[in-house]
C-alpha positions in Angstrom: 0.0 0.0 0.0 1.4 3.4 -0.7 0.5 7.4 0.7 1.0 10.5 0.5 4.8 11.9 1.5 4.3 12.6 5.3 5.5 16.2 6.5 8.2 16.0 9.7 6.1 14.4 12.6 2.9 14.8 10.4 0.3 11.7 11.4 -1.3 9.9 8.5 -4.4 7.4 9.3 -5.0 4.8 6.3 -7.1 1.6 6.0 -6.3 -1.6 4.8 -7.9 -4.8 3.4 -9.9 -6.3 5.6 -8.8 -9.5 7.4 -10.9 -12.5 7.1 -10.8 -14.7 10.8 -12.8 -18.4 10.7 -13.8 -20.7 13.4 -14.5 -24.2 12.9 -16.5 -27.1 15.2 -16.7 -30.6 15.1 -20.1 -31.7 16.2 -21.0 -35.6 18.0 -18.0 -38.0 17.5 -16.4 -36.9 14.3 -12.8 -36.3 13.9 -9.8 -34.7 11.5 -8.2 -37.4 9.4 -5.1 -35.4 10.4 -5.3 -35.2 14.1 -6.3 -31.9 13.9 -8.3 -29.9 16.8 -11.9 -30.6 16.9 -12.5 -26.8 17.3 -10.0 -24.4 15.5 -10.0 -20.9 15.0 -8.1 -17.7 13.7 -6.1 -15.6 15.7 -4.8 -12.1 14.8 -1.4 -12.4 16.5 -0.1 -8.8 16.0 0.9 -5.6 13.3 3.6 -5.1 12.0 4.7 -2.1 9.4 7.6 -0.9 7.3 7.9 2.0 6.1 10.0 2.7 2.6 10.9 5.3 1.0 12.4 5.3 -2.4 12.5 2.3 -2.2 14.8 2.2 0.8 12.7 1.0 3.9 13.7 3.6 7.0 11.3 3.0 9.5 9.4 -0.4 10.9 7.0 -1.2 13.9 5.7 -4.7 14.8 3.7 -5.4 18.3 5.1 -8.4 19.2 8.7 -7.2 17.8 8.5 -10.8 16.5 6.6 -10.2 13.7 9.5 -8.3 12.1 11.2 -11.6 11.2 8.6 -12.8 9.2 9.2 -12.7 5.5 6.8 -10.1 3.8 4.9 -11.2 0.7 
């Protein structure tokens, strides 16, 4: 996602795409051929962003710092 050039300490609010979370039950006796969990769900685990500029990234926040090693696609 790109905006705007920011001014020196300017805040800039932006949306994203929204984030799709599912939840899934197993009802009476039945189980995952896989061993899965009988009831799975999504979890948002955290935010992370980088900021780049010219191409150059110079700036980067992730809650946990974790998130930062994660490869970006």
């Amino acid at each position: 996602m790109s905006i705007d050039s920011l001014k020196s300490h300017e805040k800039k609010s932006f949306s994203t795409d929204p984030v799709e979370l599912n939840k899934s039950n197993l009802v009476g006796a039945w189980i995952y051929t896989d061993a899965a969990k009988p009831n799975a769900q999504d979890k948002l685990a955290g935010l992370a962003v980088r900021v780049y500029q010219g191409g150059q990234r110079f700036a980067e926040f992730a809650n946990p710092s974790t998130l930062l090693r994660e490869k970006v696609e």
